[in-house]
C-alpha positions as CSV (number, residue, x, y, z in Angstrom):
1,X,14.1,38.9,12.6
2,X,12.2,36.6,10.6
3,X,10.2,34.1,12.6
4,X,10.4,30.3,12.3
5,X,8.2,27.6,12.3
6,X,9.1,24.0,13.9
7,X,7.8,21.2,11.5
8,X,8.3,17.3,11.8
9,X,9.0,15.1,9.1
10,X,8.7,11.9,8.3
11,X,10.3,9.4,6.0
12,X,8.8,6.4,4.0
13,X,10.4,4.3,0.7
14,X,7.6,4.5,-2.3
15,X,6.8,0.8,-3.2
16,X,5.5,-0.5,-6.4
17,X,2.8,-3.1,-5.9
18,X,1.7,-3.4,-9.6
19,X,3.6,-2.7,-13.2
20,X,6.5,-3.6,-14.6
21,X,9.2,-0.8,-14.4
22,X,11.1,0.3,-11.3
23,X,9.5,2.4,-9.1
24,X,11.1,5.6,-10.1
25,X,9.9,4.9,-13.9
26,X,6.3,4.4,-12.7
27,X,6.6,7.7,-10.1
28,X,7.7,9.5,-13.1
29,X,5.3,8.6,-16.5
30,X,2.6,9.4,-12.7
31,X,3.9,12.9,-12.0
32,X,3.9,13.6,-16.2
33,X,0.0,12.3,-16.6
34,X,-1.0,15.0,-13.2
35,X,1.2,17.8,-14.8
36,X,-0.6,17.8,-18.1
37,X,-4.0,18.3,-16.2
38,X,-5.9,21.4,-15.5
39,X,-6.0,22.1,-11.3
40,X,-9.5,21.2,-11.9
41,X,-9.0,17.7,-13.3
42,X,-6.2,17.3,-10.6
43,X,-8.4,17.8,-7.9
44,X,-9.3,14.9,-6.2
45,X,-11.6,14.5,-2.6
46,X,-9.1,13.2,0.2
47,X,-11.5,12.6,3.5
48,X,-14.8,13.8,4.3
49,X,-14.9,17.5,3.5
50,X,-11.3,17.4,2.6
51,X,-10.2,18.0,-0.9
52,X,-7.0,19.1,-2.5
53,X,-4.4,18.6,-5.5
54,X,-0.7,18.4,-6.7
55,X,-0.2,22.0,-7.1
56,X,3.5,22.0,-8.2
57,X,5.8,19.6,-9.2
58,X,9.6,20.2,-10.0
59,X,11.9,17.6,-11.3
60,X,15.5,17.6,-10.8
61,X,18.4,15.6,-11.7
62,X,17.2,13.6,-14.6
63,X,14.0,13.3,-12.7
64,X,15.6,11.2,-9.9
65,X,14.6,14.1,-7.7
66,X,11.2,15.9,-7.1
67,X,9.7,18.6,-5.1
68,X,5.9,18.5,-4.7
69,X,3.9,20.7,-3.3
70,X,0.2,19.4,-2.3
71,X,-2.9,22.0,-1.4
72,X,-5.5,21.0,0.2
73,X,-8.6,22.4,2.3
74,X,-12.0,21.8,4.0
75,X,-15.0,23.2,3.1
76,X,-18.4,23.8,4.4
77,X,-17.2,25.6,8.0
78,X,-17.5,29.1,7.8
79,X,-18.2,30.2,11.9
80,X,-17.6,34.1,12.6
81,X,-14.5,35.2,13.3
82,X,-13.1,36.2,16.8
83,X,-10.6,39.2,17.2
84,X,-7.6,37.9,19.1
85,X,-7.5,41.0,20.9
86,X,-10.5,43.0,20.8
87,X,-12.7,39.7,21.3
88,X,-15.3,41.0,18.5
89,X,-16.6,38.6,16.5
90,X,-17.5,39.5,12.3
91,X,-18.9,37.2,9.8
92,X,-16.7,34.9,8.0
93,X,-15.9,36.4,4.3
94,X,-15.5,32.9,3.0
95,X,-17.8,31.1,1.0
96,X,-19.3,27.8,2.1
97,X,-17.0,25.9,-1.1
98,X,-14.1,27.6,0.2
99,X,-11.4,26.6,3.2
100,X,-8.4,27.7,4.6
101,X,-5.3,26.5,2.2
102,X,-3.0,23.8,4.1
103,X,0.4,23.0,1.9
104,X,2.2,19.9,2.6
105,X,5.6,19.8,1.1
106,X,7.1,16.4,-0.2
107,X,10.7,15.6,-1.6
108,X,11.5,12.3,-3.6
109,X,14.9,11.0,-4.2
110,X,16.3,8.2,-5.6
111,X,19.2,6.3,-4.1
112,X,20.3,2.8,-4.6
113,X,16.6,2.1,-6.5
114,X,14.7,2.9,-3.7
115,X,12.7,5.9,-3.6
116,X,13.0,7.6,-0.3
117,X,10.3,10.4,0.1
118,X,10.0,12.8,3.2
119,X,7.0,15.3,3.5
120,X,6.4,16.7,6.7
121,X,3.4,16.4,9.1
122,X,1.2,18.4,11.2
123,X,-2.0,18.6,11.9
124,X,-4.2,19.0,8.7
125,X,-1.4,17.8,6.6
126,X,-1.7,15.2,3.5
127,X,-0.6,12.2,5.2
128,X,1.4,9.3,3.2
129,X,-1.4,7.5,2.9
130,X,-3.5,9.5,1.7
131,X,-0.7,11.0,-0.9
132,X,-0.5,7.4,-2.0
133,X,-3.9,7.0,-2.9
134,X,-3.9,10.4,-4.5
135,X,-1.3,8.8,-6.6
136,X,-2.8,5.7,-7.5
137,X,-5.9,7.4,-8.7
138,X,-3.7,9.2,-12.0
139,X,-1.7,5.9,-12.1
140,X,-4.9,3.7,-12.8
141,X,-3.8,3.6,-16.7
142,X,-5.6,6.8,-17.5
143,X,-3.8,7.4,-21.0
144,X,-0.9,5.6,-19.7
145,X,1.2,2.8,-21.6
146,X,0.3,0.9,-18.2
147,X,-0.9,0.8,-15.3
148,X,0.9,1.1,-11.9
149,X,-0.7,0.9,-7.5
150,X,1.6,2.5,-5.4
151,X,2.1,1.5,-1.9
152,X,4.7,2.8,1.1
153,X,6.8,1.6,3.8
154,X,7.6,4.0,6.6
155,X,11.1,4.0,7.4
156,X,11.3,3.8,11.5
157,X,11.5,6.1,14.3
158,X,14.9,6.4,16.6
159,X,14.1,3.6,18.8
160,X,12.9,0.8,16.1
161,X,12.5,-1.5,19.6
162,X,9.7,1.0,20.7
163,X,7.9,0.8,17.2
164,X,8.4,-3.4,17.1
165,X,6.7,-3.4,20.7
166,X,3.6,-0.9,20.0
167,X,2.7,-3.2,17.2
168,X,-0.2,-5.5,17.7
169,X,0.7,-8.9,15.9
170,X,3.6,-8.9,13.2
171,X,3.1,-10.8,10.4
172,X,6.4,-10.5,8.2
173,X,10.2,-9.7,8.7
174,X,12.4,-9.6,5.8
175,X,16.3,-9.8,6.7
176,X,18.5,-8.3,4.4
177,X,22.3,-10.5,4.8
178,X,25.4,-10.4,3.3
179,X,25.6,-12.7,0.3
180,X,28.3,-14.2,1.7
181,X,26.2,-15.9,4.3
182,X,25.1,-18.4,0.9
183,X,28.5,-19.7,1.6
184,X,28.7,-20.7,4.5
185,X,28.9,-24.2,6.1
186,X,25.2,-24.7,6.2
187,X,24.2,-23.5,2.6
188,X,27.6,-24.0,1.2
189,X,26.7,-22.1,-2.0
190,X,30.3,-20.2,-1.9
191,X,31.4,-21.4,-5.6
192,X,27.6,-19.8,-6.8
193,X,27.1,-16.5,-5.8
194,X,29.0,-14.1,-8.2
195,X,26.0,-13.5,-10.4
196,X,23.6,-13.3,-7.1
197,X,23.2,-9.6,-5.9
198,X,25.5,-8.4,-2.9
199,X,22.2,-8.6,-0.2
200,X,20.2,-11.7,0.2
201,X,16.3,-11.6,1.5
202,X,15.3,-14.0,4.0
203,X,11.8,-13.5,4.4
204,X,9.9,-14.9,7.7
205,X,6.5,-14.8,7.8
206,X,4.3,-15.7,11.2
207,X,1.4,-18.7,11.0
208,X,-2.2,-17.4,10.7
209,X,-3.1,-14.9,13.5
210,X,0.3,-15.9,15.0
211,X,3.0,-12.8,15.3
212,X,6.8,-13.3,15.1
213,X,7.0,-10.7,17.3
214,X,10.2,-12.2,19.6
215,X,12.0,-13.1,16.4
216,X,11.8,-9.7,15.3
217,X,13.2,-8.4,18.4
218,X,16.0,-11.3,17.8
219,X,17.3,-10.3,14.8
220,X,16.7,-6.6,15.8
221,X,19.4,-7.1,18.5
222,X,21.9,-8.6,16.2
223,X,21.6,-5.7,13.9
224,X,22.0,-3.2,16.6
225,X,25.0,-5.1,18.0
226,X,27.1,-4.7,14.7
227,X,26.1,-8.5,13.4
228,X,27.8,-7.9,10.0
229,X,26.1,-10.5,8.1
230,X,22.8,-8.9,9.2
231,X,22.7,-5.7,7.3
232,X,19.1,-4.2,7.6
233,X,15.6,-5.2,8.9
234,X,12.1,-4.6,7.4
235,X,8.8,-5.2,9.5
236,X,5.7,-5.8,8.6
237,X,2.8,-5.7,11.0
238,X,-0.5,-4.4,12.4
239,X,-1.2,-1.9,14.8
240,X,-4.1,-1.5,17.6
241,X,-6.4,-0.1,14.9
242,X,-5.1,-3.2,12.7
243,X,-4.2,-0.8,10.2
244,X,-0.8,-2.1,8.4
245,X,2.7,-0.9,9.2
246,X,5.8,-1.4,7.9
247,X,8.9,-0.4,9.3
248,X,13.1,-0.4,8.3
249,X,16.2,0.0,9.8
250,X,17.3,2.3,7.4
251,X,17.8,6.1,8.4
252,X,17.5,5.1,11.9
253,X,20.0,8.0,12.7
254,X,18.0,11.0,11.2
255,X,16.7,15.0,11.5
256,X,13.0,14.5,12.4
257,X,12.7,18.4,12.0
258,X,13.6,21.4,10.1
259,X,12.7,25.1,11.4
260,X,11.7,27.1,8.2
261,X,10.7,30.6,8.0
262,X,6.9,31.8,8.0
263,X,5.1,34.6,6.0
264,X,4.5,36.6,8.9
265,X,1.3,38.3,6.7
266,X,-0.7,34.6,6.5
267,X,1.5,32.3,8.8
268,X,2.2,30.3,6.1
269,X,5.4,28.1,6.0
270,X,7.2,29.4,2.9
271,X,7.8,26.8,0.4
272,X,11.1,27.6,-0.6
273,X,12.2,27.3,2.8
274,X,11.2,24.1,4.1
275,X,12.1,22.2,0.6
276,X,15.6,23.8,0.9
277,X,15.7,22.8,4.7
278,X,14.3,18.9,3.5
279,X,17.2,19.0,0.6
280,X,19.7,19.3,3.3
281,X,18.4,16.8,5.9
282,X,18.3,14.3,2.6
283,X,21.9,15.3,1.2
284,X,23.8,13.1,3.2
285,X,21.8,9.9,1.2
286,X,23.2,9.0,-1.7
């Protein structure tokens, strides 16, 4: 029987920070500009000794839908080798330019004009981050009509409590309502709202190095207890390393893992599998 490999996976909505189109638009003239270069013009250096490179991209459903597959590697290690069994050690074959391929495997989808991409993690993958700025390199108006800076929101673990609490001082909480709360006795807007989209943003924001922290955990509560006019939450904050997180309600209930089968010759997740097993865990979303 074929064995199986357990990988996590995470999920994060791609954000636009700069250009004019929607975010799908801006992922798509991105992924066109990388797949007309050479691997050696797509290479880019990710940290340190790290480098790697959008290997393959494949575009489905009137490009609403992608499948990306990022190599990367580190170079400059070569140590001798040590025989799992024998215990005899030989000279590494590698070259000092070379490493050991990693593949991380990403799917985008569009739903609702959001762009929800899930890519799984493990240690020496691509992280989002990193993917992000990988992307924002090609999307720097190198022979493109425009230019675009992508940016990411990670969309939050099971208990969205747990990630509120680990953060160090949050700075931003956007509350998406109903659009019916504009009519209601305090705004009173109810004769004005057929143009206005059906959610409304209410967007708090905390004083200088203040955090709105309790208010978060508020309106947190009266999401989780069925509030209807509260419809989802998105956080915005800073962790112990005061690196910036942001965190939503959405896809709170969710597969963090898919078990796809390994080349048993290099231990390599196969590709195939784990996109088909990500297809499924996002075919539920639309």
């Amino acid at each position: 029987m074929a064995k199986r490999k357990k990988r996590k996976i995470g999920f994060h909505y791609l954000i636009l920070q700069e250009g004019d189109c929607s975010v799908l638009e801006a992922l798509n003239q991105t992924l066109d500009r990388i797949s007309e270069l050479d691997n050696t013009a797509r290479k880019r250096n990710i940290t340190g000794s790290k480098f790697g490179l959008i290997n393959s991209i494949n575009y489905f459903s009137d490009n609403n839908r992608h499948q990306i597959v990022f190599k990367s590697a580190s170079h400059s290690f070569r140590p001798p080798l040590l025989h799992s069994i024998t215990v005899d050690e030989r000279d590494s074959p590698k070259r000092m330019e070379e490493g050991e391929i990693d593949k991380t495997h990403f799917v985008t989808k569009a739903i609702n004009g959001d762009v929800i991409v899930v890519l799984e993690n493990f240690l020496g993958s691509i992280s989002m981050k990193q993917a992000i700025q990988y992307l924002n390199h090609f999307a720097s108006g190198i022979n493109l009509e425009e230019s675009f800076k992508f940016d990411y929101e990670t969309i939050a673990k099971d208990d969205f409590l747990e990630e509120i609490n680990s953060m160090s001082r949050i700075t931003c909480a956007d509350v998406f309502v109903d659009k019916q709360l504009l009519g209601s006795e305090s705004l009173d807007y109810s004769e004005r709202i057929n143009s206005v989209k059906h959610e409304v943003v209410i967007s708090v924001k905390a004083k200088n190095r203040d955090s709105i922290s309790e208010f978060a955990q508020d309106i947190f509560a009266q999401w989780n207890g069925g509030e209807n006019s509260v419809r989802r939450l998105r956080i915005v904050g800073r962790n112990e390393d005061n690196n910036i997180v942001k965190i939503n309600t959405d896809f709170i209930e969710r597969q963090e893992y898919v078990m796809p089968h390994i080349n048993e010759d290099t231990g390599e997740i196969l590709s195939e599998e784990i996109l088909q097993e990500i297809e499924i865990v996002l075919y539920n979303y639309n």
